[in-house]
N, C-alpha and C positions, 0 to 999 in steps of 0.2 A: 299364696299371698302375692300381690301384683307386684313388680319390682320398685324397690324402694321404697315401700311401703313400711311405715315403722308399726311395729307392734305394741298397743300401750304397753307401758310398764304399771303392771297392775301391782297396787298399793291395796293393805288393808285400812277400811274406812274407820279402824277403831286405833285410834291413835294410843291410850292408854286402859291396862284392862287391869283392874285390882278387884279378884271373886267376882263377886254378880256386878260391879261397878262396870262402865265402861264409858270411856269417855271419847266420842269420833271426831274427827280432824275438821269435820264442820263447826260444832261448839269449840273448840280451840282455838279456828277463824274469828269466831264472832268475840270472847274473850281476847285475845292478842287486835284483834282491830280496838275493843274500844280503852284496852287499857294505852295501846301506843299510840291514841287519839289522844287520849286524855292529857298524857306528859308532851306532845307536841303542842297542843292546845296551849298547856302554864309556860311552855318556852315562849309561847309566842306573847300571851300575857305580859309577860315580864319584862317583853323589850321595849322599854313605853318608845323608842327610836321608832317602830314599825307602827306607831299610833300617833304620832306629833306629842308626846304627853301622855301620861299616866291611861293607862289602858282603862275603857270604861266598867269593865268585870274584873272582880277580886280574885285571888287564887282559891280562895273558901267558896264562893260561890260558885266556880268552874267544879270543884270537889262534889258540891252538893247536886249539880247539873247533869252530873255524871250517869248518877242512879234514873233521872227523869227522861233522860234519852234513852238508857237502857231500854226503858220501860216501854217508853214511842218507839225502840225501832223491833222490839217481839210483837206487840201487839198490833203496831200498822203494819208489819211487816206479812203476821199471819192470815187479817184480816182481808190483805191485799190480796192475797195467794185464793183465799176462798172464795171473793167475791169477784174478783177478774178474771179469774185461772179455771177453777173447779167448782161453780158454785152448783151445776147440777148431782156432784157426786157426797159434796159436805151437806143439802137437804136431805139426803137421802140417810146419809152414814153422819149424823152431826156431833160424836162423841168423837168420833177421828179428827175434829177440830181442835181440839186441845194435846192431840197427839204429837205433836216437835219433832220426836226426835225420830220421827219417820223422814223428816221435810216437809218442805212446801214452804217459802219462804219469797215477799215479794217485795222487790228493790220501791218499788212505787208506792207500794204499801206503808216501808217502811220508811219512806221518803215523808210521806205524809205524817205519820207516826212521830217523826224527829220536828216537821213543824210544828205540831200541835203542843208540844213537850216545849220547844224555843217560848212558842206565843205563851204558855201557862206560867211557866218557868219566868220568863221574866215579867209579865206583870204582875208575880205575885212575890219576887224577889226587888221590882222596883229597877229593874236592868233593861239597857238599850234591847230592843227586840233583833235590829237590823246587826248590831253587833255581834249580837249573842248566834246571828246566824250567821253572821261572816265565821266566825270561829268554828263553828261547827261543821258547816261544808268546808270549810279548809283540812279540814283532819278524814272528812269522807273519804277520799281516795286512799288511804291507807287500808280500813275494812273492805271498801267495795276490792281491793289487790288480792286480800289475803283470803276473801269469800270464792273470787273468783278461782285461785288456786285450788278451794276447798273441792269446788268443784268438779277439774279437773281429777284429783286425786280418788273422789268418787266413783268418778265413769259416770257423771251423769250431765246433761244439759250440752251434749256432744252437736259437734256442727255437721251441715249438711254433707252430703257425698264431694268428695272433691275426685278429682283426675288425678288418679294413680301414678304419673307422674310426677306429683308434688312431692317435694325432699321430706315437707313434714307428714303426709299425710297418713292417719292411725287409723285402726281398725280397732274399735272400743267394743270390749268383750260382752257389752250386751247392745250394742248398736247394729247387729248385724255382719254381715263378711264383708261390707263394703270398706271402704280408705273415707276416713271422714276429717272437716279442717278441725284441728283442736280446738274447737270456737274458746273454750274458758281460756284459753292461752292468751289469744285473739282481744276478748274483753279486759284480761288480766293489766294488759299492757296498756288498752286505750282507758280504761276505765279508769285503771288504778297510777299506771309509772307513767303515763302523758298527760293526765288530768292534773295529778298531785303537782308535776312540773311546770307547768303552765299555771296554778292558783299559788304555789312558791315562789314565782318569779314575779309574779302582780304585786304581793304580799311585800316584796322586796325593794318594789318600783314603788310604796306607796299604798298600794289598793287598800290596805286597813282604812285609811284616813278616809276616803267616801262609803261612807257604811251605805252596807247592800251591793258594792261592786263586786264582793268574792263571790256574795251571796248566787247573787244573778249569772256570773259567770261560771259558777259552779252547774249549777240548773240548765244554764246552754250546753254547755261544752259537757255535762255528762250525756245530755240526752242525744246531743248529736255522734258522740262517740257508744252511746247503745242502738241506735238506729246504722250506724254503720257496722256495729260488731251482729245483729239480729239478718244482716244478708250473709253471714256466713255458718248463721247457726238455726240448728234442725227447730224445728215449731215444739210445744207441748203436743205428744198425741190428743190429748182428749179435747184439742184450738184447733190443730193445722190450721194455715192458713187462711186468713179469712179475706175479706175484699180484694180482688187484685193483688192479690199476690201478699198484703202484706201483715204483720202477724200483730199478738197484741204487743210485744215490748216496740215497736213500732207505733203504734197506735196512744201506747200512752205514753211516749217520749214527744212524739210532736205539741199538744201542747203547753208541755215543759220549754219546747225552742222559744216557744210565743211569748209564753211569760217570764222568762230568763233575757229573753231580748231587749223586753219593757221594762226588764227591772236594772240591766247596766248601763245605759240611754240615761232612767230617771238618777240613778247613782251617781253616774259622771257628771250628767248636768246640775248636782247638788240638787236636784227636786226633792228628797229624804231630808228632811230634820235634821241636824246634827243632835238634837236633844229630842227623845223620842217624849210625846205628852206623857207627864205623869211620872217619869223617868229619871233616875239623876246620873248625867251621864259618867260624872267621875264615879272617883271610888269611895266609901263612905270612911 
């Protein structure tokens, strides 16, 4: 092993195992993100201070919203994964699509999954649309932390070959003998402990009050912090690299920057509604 070179510390990927039950550290991820979304979500409700005024969503409606994001971020999550990632091997094998707890799970996917559940959710609750996604990208970087870790603790989605010389640098028990960056480490921290701090401090300074500002700065600032953390992490085998070097979490964070750009320019500038059509912004 090259000098200095640290040896993962290899974890079992089954967090609890009760007879045939077993429950791994990835569904634990995805459970502990969205239940400590959820109670950050009601705190944040609750301080109409961080709203100018009585927050536009009730704490019963945030309860009931709960379930419909669940729902958007398995099924855009999975759908992501199949049709970006692997869709020549899910035509082939298409019963393995509903297989989970193998993996295959896609941030973009399920990114898309969480809007679709916002847009349904409140026009059929009668709730700001813009709100209701401020709120919920505000609470993102806590799951996207605790996935990222998940990850890590797997040995999977490991980063590319680093220089033996790096203090951190691991050699992941199925990545080969090379020293690789811990990329999930890498995402952990931009994704989840720099993002969450930077939409906390907006949050802080006001940014409730032009709905769509968390929104949109969530959308930039996540995607520019995956396209930064995607140069230090290894490709999917079955993608490598595609155009010039660069891969797909690349490819589909860029036009995430476009429309994250568009959308805190239109926020700041008041261009968004304060009352969404159809909507009533307070609480009933």
């Amino acid at each position: 092993m090259p000098f200095l070179t640290i040896a993962f510390p290899v974890f079992n990927p089954i967090a609890i195992s009760i007879g045939p039950f077993a429950i791994r550290w990835y569904a634990l991820a995805y459970i502990a993100g969205i239940v400590l979304g959820w109670i950050y979500a009601r705190a944040l409700i609750k301080n109409d201070k961080l709203w100018g005024g009585p927050a536009p969503i009730t704490l019963l409606q945030m309860d009931d919203f709960i379930l419909w994001v669940t729902i958007g971020i398995i099924l855009g999550g999975r759908t992501g994964y199949v049709l970006f990632y692997n869709l020549p091997f899910f035509i082939q094998n298409p019963a393995e699509i509903f297989e989970l707890w193998k993996g295959g799970m896609s941030f973009h996917g399920g990114f898309l999954g969480c809007v679709a559940a916002v847009i349904w959710f409140a026009r059929k609750n009668d709730v700001p649309i813009l709100s209701l996604g401020d709120i919920t990208t505000a609470v993102g970087p806590i799951g996207l932390f605790l996935g990222r870790i998940a990850n890590f603790i797997n040995s999977e989605l490991w980063g590319r070959p680093a220089d033996p010389s790096l203090p951190w640098a691991m050699v992941f028990p199925n990545g080969g003998p090379l020293p690789r960056h811990p990329s999930q480490l890498y995402e952990a921290g931009l994704e989840g402990i720099v993002l969450f701090t930077i939409l906390a401090v907006m949050i802080r300074m006001g940014a409730l009050k032009r709905p769509g500002l968390i929104l949109g700065s969530f959308i930039t600032f996540y995607a520019l912090a995956r396209i930064t953390g995607e140069f230090f992490r290894e490709p999917d085998p079955q993608l490598g690299f595609l155009w010039g070097g660069l891969t797909m979490g690349m490819l589909l964070s860029v036009p995430m920057v476009i429309a994250g750009a568009i959308i805190i320019v239109m926020a700041w500038r008041g261009k968004f509604p304060k009352h969404v059509p159809g909507s009533d912004q307070g609480r009933p």
